[in-house]
Each structure stands twice: as structure tokens, then as C-alpha cells.
C-alpha positions as CSV (number, residue, x, y, z in Angstrom):
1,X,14.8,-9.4,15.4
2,X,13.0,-10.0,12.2
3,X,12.4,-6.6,10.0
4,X,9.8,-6.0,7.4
5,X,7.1,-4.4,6.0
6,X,5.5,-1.5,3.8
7,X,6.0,2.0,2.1
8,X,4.2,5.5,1.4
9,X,4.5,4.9,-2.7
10,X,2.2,4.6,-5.0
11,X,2.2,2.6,-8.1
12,X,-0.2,5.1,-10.2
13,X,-1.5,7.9,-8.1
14,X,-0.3,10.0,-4.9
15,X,3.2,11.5,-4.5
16,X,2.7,12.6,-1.0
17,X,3.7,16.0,-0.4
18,X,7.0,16.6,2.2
19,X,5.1,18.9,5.0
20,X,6.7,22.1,5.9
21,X,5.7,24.7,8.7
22,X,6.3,28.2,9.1
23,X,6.3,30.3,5.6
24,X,6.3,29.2,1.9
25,X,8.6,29.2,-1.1
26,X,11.8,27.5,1.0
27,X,12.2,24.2,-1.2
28,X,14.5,22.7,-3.3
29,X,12.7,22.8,-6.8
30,X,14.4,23.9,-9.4
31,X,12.8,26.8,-11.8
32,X,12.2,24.4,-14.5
33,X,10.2,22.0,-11.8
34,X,8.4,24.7,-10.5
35,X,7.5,25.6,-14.2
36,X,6.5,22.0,-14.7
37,X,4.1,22.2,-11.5
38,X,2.1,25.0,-12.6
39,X,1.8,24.0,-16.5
40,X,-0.2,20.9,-15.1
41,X,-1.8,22.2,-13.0
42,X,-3.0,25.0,-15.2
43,X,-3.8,22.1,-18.1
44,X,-5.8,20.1,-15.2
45,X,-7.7,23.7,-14.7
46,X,-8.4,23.8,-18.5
47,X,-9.5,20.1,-19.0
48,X,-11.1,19.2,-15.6
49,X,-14.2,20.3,-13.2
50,X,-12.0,20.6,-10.3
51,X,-14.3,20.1,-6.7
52,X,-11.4,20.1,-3.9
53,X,-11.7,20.3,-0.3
54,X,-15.2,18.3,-0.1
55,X,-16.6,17.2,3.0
56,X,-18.2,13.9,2.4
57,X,-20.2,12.8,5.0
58,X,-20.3,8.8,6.6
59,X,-23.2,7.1,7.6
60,X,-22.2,8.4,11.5
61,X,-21.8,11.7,10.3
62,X,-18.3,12.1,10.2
63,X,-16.9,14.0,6.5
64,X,-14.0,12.5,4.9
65,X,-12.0,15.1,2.8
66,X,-12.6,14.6,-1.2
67,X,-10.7,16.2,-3.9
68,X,-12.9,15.2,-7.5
69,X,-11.4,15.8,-11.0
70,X,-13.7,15.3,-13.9
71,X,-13.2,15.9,-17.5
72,X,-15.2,19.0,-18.8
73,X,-15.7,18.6,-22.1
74,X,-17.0,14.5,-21.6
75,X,-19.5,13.7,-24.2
76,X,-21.5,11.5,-21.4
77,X,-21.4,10.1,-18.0
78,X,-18.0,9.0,-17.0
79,X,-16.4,6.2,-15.2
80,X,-14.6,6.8,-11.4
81,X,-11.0,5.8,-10.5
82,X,-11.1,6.0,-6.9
83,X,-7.9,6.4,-4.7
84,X,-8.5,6.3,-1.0
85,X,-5.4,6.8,1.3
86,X,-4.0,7.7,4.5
87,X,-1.3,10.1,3.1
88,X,-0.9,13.7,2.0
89,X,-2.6,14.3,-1.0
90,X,-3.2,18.6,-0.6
91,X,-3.1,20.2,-4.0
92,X,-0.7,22.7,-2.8
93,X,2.5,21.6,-2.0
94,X,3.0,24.4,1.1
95,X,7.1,23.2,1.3
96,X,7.6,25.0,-2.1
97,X,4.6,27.5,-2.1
98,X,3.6,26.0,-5.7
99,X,0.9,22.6,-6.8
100,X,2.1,19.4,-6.1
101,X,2.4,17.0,-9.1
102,X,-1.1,16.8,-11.1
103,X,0.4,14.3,-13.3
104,X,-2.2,11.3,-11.9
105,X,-5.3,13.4,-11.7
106,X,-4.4,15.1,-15.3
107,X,-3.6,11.6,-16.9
108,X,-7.2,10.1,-15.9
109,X,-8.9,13.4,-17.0
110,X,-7.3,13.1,-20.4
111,X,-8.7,9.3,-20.6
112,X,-12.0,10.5,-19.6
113,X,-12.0,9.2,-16.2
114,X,-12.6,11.1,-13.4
115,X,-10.7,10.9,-10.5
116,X,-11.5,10.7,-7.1
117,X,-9.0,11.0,-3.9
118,X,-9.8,10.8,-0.4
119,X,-8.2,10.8,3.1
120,X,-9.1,7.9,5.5
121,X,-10.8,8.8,8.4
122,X,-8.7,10.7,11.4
123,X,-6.0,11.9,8.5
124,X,-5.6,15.7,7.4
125,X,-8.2,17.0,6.8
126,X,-10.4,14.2,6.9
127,X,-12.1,13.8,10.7
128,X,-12.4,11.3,13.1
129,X,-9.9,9.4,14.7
130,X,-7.4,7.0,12.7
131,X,-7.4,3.0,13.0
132,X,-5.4,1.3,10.7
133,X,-6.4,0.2,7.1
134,X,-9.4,2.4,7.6
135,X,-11.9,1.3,9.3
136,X,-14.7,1.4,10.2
137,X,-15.4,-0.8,6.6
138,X,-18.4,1.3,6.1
139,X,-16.3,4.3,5.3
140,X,-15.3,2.6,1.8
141,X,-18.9,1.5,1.2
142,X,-19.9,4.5,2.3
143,X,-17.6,6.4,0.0
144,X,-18.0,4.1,-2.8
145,X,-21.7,4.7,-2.7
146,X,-21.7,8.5,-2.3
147,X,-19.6,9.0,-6.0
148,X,-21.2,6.0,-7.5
149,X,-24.7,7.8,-7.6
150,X,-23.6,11.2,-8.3
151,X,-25.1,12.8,-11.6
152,X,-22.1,12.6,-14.1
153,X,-20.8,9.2,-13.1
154,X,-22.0,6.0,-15.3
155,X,-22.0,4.7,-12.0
156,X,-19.0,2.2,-12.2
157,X,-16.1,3.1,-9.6
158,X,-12.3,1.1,-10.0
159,X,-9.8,1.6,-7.5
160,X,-6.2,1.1,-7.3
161,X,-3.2,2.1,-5.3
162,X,-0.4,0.8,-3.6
163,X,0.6,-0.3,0.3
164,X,-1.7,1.8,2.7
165,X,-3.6,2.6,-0.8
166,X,-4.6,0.0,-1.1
167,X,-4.5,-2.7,1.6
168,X,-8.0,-1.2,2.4
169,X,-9.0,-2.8,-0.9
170,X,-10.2,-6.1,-0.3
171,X,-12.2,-6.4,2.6
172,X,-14.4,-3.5,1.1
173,X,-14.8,-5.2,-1.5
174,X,-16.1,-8.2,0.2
175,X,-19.0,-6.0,1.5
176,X,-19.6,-5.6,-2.3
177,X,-20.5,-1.4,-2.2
178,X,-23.2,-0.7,-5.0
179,X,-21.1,0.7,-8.5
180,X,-18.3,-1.4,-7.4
181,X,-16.8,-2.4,-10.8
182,X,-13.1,-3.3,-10.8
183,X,-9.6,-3.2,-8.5
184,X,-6.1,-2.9,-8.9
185,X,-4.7,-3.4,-5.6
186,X,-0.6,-3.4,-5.5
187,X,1.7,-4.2,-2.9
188,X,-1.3,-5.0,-1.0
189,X,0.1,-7.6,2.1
190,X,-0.7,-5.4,4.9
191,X,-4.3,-5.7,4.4
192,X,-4.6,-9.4,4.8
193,X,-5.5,-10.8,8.1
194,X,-5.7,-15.0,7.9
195,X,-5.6,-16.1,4.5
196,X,-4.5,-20.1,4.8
197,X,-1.6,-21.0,5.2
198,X,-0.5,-17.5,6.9
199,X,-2.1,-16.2,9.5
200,X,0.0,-12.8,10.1
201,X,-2.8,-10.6,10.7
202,X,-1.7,-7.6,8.1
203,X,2.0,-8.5,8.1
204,X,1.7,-8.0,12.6
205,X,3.2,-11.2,13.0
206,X,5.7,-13.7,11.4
207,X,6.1,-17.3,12.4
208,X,3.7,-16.0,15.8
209,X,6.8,-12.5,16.7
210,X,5.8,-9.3,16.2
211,X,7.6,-7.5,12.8
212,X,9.1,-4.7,13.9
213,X,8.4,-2.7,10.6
214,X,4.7,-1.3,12.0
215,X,6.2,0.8,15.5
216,X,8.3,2.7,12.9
217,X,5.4,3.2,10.3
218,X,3.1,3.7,13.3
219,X,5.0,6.2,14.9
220,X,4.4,8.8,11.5
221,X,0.7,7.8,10.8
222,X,-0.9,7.1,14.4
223,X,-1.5,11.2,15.6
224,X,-4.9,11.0,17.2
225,X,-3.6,14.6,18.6
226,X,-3.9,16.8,15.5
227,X,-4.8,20.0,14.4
228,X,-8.4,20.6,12.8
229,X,-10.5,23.3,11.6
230,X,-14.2,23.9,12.8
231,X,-16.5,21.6,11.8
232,X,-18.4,24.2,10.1
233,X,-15.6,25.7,7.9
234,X,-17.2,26.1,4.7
235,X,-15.5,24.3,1.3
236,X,-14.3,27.6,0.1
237,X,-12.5,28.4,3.2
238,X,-10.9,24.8,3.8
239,X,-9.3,25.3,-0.1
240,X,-7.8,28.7,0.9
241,X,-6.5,27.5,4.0
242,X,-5.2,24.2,2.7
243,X,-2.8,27.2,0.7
244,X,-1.2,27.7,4.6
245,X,-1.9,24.5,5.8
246,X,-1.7,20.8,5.1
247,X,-1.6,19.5,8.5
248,X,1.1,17.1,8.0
249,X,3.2,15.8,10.6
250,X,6.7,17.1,11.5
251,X,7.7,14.9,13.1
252,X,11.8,14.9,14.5
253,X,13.8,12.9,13.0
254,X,14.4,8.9,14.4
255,X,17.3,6.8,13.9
256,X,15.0,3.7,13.8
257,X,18.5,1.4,13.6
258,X,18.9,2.1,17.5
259,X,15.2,2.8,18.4
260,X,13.8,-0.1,17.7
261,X,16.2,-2.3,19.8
262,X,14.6,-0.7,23.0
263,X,12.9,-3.0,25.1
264,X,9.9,-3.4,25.7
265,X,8.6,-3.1,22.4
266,X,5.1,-1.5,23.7
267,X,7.0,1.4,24.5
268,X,9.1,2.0,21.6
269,X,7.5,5.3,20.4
270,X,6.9,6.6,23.2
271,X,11.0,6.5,24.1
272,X,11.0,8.7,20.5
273,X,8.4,11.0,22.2
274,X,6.3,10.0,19.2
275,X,2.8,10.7,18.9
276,X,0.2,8.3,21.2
277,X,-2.4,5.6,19.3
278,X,-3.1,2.4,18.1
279,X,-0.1,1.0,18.7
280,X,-0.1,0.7,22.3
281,X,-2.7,2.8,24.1
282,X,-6.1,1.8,24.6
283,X,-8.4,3.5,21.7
284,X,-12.2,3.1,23.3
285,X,-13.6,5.1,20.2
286,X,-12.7,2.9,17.4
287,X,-13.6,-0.3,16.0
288,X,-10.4,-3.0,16.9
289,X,-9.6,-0.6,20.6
290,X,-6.1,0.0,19.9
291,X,-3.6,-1.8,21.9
292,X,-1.5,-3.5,19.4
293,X,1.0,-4.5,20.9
294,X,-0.7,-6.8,23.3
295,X,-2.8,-8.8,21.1
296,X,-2.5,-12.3,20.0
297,X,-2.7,-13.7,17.0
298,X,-5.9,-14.5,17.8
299,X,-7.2,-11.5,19.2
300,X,-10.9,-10.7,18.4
301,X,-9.9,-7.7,18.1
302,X,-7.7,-8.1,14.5
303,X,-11.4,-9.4,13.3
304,X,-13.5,-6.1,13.9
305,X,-10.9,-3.6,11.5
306,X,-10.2,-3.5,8.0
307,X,-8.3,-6.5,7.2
308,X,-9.7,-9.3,4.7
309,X,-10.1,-12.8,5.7
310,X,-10.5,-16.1,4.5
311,X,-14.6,-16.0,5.9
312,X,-14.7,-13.3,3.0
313,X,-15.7,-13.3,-0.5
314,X,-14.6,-10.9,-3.6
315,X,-16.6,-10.8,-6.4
316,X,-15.5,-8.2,-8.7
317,X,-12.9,-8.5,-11.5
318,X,-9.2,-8.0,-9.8
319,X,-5.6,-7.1,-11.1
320,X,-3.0,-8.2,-8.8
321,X,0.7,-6.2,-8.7
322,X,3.4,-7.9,-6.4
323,X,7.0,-8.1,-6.2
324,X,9.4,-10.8,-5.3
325,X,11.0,-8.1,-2.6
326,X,8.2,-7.3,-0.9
327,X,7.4,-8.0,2.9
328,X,4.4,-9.9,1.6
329,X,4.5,-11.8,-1.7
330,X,3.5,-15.2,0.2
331,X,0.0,-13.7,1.8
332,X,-0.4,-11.8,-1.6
333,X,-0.1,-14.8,-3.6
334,X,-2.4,-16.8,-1.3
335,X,-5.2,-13.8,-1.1
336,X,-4.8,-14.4,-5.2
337,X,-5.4,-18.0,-4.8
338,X,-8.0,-18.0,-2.8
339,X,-9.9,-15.1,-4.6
340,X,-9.6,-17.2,-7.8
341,X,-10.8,-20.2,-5.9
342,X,-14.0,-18.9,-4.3
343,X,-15.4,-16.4,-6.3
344,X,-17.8,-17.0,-9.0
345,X,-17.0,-18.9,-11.8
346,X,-16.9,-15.8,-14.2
347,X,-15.4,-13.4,-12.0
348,X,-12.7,-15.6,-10.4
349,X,-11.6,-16.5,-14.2
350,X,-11.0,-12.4,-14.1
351,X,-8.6,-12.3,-11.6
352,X,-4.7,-11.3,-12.9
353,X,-1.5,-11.2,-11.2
354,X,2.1,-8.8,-12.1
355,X,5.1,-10.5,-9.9
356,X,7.8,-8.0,-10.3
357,X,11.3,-8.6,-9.5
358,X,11.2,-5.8,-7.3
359,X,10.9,-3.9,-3.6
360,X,7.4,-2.6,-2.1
361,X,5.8,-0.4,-4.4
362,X,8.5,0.3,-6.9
363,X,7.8,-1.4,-10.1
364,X,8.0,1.6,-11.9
365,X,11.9,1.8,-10.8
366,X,12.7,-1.3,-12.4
367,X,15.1,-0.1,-15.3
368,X,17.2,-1.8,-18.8
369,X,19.4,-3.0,-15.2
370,X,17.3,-2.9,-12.4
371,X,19.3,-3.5,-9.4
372,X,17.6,-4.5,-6.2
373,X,19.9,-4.8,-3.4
374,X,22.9,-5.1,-4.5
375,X,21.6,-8.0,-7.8
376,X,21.0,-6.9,-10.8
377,X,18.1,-8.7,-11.9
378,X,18.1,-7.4,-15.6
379,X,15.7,-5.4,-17.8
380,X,12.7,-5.9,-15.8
381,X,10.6,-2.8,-17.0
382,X,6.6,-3.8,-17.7
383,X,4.1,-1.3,-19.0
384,X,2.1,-1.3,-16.3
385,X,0.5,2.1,-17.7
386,X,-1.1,0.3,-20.3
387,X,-1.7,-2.7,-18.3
388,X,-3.7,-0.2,-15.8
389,X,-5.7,1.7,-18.5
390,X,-6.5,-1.3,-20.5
391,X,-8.1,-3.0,-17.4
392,X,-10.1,0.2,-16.3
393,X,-11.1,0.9,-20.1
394,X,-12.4,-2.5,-20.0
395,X,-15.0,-3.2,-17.2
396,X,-15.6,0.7,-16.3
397,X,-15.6,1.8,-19.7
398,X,-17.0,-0.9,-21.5
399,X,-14.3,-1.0,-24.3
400,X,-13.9,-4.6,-26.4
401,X,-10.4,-3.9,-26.7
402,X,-9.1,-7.8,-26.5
403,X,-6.8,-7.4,-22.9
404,X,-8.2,-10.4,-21.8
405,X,-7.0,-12.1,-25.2
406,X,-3.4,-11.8,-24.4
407,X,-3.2,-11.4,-20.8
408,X,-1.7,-14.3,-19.2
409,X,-3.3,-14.8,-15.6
410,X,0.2,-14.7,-14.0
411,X,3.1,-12.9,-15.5
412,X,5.9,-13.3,-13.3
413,X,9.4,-12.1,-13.4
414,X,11.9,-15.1,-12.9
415,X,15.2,-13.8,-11.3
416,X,18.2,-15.7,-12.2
417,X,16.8,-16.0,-15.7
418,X,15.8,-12.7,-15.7
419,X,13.3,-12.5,-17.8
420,X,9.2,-12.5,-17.3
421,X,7.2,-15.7,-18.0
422,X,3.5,-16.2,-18.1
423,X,1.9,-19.4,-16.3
424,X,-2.5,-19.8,-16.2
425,X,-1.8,-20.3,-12.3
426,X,0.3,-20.0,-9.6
427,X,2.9,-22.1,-8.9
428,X,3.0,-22.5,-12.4
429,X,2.1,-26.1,-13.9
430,X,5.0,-28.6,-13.6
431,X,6.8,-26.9,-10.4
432,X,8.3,-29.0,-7.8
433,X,8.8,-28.0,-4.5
434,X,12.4,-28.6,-3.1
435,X,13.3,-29.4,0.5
436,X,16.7,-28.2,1.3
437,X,18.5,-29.5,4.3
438,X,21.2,-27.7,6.3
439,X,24.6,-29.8,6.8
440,X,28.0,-29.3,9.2
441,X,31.0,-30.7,9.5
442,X,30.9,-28.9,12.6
443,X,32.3,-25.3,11.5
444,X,29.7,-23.8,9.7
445,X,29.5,-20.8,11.5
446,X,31.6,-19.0,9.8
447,X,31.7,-17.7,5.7
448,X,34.7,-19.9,5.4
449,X,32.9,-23.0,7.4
450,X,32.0,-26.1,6.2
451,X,28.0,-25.7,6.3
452,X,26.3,-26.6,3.5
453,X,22.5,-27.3,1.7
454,X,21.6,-30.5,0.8
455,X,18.7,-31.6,-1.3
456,X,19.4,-35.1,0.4
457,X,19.3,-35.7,4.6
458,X,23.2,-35.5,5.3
459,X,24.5,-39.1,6.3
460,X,26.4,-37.7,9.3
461,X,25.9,-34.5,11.3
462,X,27.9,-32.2,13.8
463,X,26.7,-29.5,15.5
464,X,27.3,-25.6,15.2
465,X,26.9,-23.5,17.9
466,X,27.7,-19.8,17.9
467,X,27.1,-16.8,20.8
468,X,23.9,-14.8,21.1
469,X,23.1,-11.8,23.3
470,X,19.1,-10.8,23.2
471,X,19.9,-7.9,24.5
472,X,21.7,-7.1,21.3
473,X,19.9,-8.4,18.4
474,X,20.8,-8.8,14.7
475,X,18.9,-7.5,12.7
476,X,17.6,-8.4,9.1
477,X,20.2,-8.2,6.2
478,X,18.8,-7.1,3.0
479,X,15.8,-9.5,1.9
480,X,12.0,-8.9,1.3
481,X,11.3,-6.0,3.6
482,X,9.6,-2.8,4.2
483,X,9.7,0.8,6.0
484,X,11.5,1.0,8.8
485,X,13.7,4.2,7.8
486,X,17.2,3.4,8.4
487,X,17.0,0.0,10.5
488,X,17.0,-2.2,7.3
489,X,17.2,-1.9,3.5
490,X,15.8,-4.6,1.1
491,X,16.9,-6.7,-1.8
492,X,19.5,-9.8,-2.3
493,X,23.2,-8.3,-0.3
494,X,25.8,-10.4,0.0
């Protein structure tokens, strides 16, 4: 049973709020944290045109919920960072009765950016139902559109965000969205359909068997059941109410280690009475049908949602983040590749890559000793902040201020050496690719057998054999994987 696959973090932008039901005030925050919550959000109120709880409308009608932050004092039109997501982003946390953390919205404000945030369609308060990655792709050119013509943008939009935040990325991109300007998409695997030589159709499949790491992520995202207000609720109403409700899931909790050895796997949420969807119920009203589960690789049906394929084009300047620990650095390197090698001239020679040393999403955790798994790796901290806000002052701003100059087009993090190393492609110039080969006296089964790697065909071979139930699995140890609770945990184990 082969584990994998991504996370609800975000590199630079959404710390999605815990959900809590009945009453207010019952969290764990501290006094000084609470303090800390309301000073920023009281600085946002001073700095920032604050538009929250706006009902954008999509070409079909449906309204995606918007929250806008703008700087007040701007001398001119400003530049848009644009973070579009399935998760929580309310501005009230209602677990602790107090704001959620400001810090991303208040940052941008302070560079003169403003900063957009809305849900994907069928998520809080955003309507519609919910297909994975987004879809339909209009909704991101729709979106795109809608702020990029609005009367105190300079027109030029940049997104970034990490997993779910960004897998949406790319294929919107291809459509090429007027005001379109510049991305930073990080930890972005799940959002890549067939991209030579993988073809696992958003991280679905590996070598042709379904990942399990999906039916748990699913199972918390897939609510086509949900609570909404009237269609008519006016903006002023939907903010007060958002103070009572953020109508996040509560879902009980799974112990994902057990469920996910149930057989078959088309049934796996529902045998955790989780909520019905895409997964494995038919879903007439949306663009791929839902049905998951039953699909082929080849299914039309993985063509008609809102992953990117290699029939697509990017043209717009790109900043790659990956790490070696994620479920997807082989189809995120390869979507890099092949942006660089089709776009035009000018815009493929701006296209960047990060490789970090570390899990999904978490290149901010790297530390003087990051430790992933159970190896420490070394000092593998980055400044991505200034990486980030040196791109975006760049193309949306406009500023000369020399990135490119020093920017190596891959900086990758070599474990081992531990250290980070700069290369104008990837693999890097000079790099061999070596075939290992597996050996056996007969008895290498065992940690004290006699198997061995070769880089040479052994001269003589015996073979191994060892028991296997199907009906009892083993499941991934450590390695480069993703979200599925307590089933798994990534990094190098012994």
C-alpha cells in the first residue's frame, strides 16, 4: 500500500483557522497571543481598506467569497497578490472568540500590495459545489479578471500559495487571464495531470495504483452537504455572522492508520461515516462527474478539471518552491522543465526553482538543524521572504532592483552535503545517472541478510522470498509523503 501526498500549509499566506461549534472564547491561547491577535488586526484596521465577506460573482452566476486588503494611504494604483484556496480563511477565529492571525494580509499592506483571498467554489462561504483543484478553470479567470480591472489596482495580479493553494496555479495560467503578471506556486504536485515522463494525474496514481493519501484528504474537503446562508444575505450581514459562524467542518475524529486498510477502497469514507463527494459518488453538476475512484488513468474525465497538462502552455514569469520530501518533487521538477522548454524565449528564461531539503509545505520549518524524519539535514534555512517580495516587487511593481542578477535558476539543497548549490538547469550540468542493481546471497530478507546494491549486474544470483498477506498491507515507512493523519509520517527513518 503506497502512502503519499499533500497538506493544509501555506508557505506565505493562510493559517487556517481550527473550527469550533457551539459558544466562543474556549481556546487555548494564551493572553499574550490573544493580545498579539488583536494588535494586528487593529494595525491592519489603521493601514488597510478592509472589504471582507464579498460576493464575487462567476461568469454562471455563482459568488465566490472575497476578503480584499488594500493599503490606505497608497500614493497610486497598487499591485494584487492573489491567494485562492479551499481552506478556512474567516477573519474571526470563532474557536478563541478573537481575529485569526493578520500577519500575511498586514505584511503585503505594509509593501503596498494589496491582498486578495478567496474560497474555491463549494467551500465556506463561497457557493456552489466543490470539485477538486477548483474547477470549473473559468472561476480563476474569472477571478483574476474581476480584481485586475478594479479602480485602485495597476492592473497586475501575482499569486502564490502552497499545496491546494496553489496546485490550481498552472492550468489557469495556461488560459492566460487578462492582468496576469507573475506566480509563485509551492509544493504544487497535486495540480499536475500528465507532464512526461509521469502521468499520475494530480498525484491519483503512482506506477498505474491509486495513493491512498487523497480518501483521507478527501474525506475533510469533499462536503457537498453544507451549511449556507440565503443567497441574498447582504455583505454587511455575512461579516457579522461570519463572528458566529465559519462553517467549517467538524468532523470526528479518524484513525486513518486502520481506516485506510478497509477494502474496497471506493468505500473507505463512507466506513468513517464521512461526508459524500467526489471521491466516489457520481457528481452530475460538475465539470470531471465525480467518481474517483473508478477512473483510469486515462479517464476523460481527469482532462475536463483543473489539472495542467503537457497540451498546455504558461507564459508568465514563474518561481518554483519544492522540497526533496515532498509527495511530488519528480512531477514538479518535470512541470519546471517543461514550462522552461516551451514557453517563450523571454519568459521561459524567467522561470526559477527553490528545492528545499524539506516535507510538503514546510520550508519555513527548516532550522540551524533541521531534522526531517529522523536526519538531520543541517542548517537549511533560505529567505524565502525576501526571495517572495523581491519577485513580486519585480514584475508587479516594476522595481529594477537586480533579483534576476543573482538568482541562480535552480537553488537546490543537497542532502548529505548539506548545504544549497545553484545549477542554470535541472539535473545540473555534469550529472550522471546511476543504475543500482539489487544482489542476494539468498538471505536478504532480513536487516542482517546478505542483500546488497550494486552499481555492477551481480555475477551470480539467489533468490529471496519472504511472506505477504494482502489482506494486511505494509504500509509506507517514512519517505516523500503527504496527509494522511496518522497512517504515515515523512522524512529519511531508519
Amino acid at each position: 500500500m503506497r502512502i503519499a501526498f499533500r497538506a493544509l500549509v501555506t508557505v506565505m499566506a493562510l493559517a487556517a483557522i481550527a473550527p469550533r461549534g457551539f459558544g466562543q472564547g474556549r481556546g487555548q491561547m494564551t493572553p499574550q497571543a490573544i493580545q498579539d491577535r488583536w494588535d494586528k488586526e487593529h494595525q491592519l484596521e489603521s493601514l488597510a481598506v478592509i472589504d471582507r465577506k464579498l460576493m464575487v460573482p462567476m461568469r454562471d452566476g455563482v459568488r465566490m467569497a472575497t476578503d480584499v486588503y488594500r493599503p490606505k494611504n497608497a500614493s497610486g494604483r497598487v499591485p494584487i497578490v492573489f491567494v485562492r484556496t479551499p481552506y478556512n480563511f474567516n477573519y474571526w477565529d470563532v474557536r478563541n472568540g478573537v481575529p485569526r492571525d493578520m500577519s500575511a494580509e498586514l505584511d503585503a499592506v505594509k509593501r503596498g500590495y494589496a491582498y486578495v483571498e478567496m474560497n474555491e467554489r463549494g467551500h465556506f462561504f463561497s457557493e456552489g459545489n466543490y470539485d477538486i483543484l477548483g474547477p470549473p478553470l473559468t472561476d480563476g479567470y474569472d477571478a483574476i479578471k474581476w480584481m485586475s480591472t478594479q479602480s485602485w489596482t495597476n492592473g497586475k495580479v501575482g499569486l502564490i500559495g502552497c499545496s491546494s493553494t496553489a496546485e490550481w496555479q498552472m492550468a489557469v495560467a495556461a488560459q492566460a487571464p487578462p492582468g496576469l503578471t507573475a506566480i509563485i506556486p509551492q509544493g504544487f504536485g497535486a495540480g499536475v495531470g500528465r507532464v512526461a515522463p509521469y502521468y499520475e494525474q494530480g498525484n491519483w496514481y503512482r506506477g498505474g495504483a491509486v495513493q491512498m493519501l487523497f480518501i483521507a484528504w478527501l474525506n475533510g474537503e469533499q462536503n457537498q452537504v453544507r451549511p449556507m446562508f440565503p443567497p441574498g444575505t447582504s455583505q454587511a450581514e455575512l461579516i457579522r455572522e461570519s463572528k458566529s459562524f465559519d462553517l467549517a467542518q467538524q468532523l470526528p475524529p479518524v484513525d486513518w492508520s486502520q481506516a485506510l486498510r478497509h477494502l474496497p477502497e471506493k468505500d473507505i469514507i463512507k466506513a468513517v461515516d464521512g461526508p459524500r463527494g467526489i471521491f466516489a459518488d457520481s457528481m452530475p453538476g460538475i465539470a470531471t462527474g465525480g467518481g474517483m475512484i473508478e477512473r483510469t488513468p486515462n479517464d476523460p474525465a481527469w482532462y475536463r478539471g483543473g489539472l495542467f497538462h503537457d497540451d498546455m502552455r504558461i507564459n508568465v514569469p514563474g518561481l518554483w518552491f519544492m522540497s526533496w520530501y515532498d509527495v511530488s518533487v519528480g512531477p514538479n521538477l518535470a512541470t519546471y522543465n517543461f514550462v522552461r522548454r516551451t514557453a517563450s524565449p523571454e519568459i521561459a528564461n524567467q522561470q526559477y526553482a527553490v528545492i528545499a531539503p524539506t516535507l510538503h509545505c514546510s520550508y519555513k520549518r527548516a532550522t540551524e538543524n533541521t531534522v526531517v524524519g529522523e536526519r538531520s539535514v543541517g542548517d537549511a534555512r533560505l529567505d524565502y521572504d525576501a526571495l517572495t517580495w523581491g519577485w513580486f516587487d519585480m514584475f508587479l511593481k516594476g522595481e529594477n532592483n537586480r533579483l534576476l542578477d543573482t538568482l541562480p535558476k535552480v537553488r537546490y539543497y543537497t542532502m548529505g552535503l548539506n548545504k544549497w548549490q545553484s545549477s542554470d538547469s535541472w539535473p545540473p550540468r555534469g550529472a550522471q545517472t546511476v543504475t543500482y542493481y539489487l544482489s542476494s546471497g539468498g538471505k536478504a530478507n532480513t536487516v542482517d541478510g546478505d542483500g546488497g546494491l550494486t552499481t555492477n549486474p551481480p555475477a551470480s544470483d539467489k533468490p529471496d522470498g519472504f511472506s505477504y498477506d494482502p489482506m494486511n498491507p505494509v504500509p509506507s515507512y517514512g519517505g516523500n509523503v503527504c496527509c494522511t493523519g496518522n497512517a504515515v509520517s515523512g522524512g529519511a527513518v531508519d
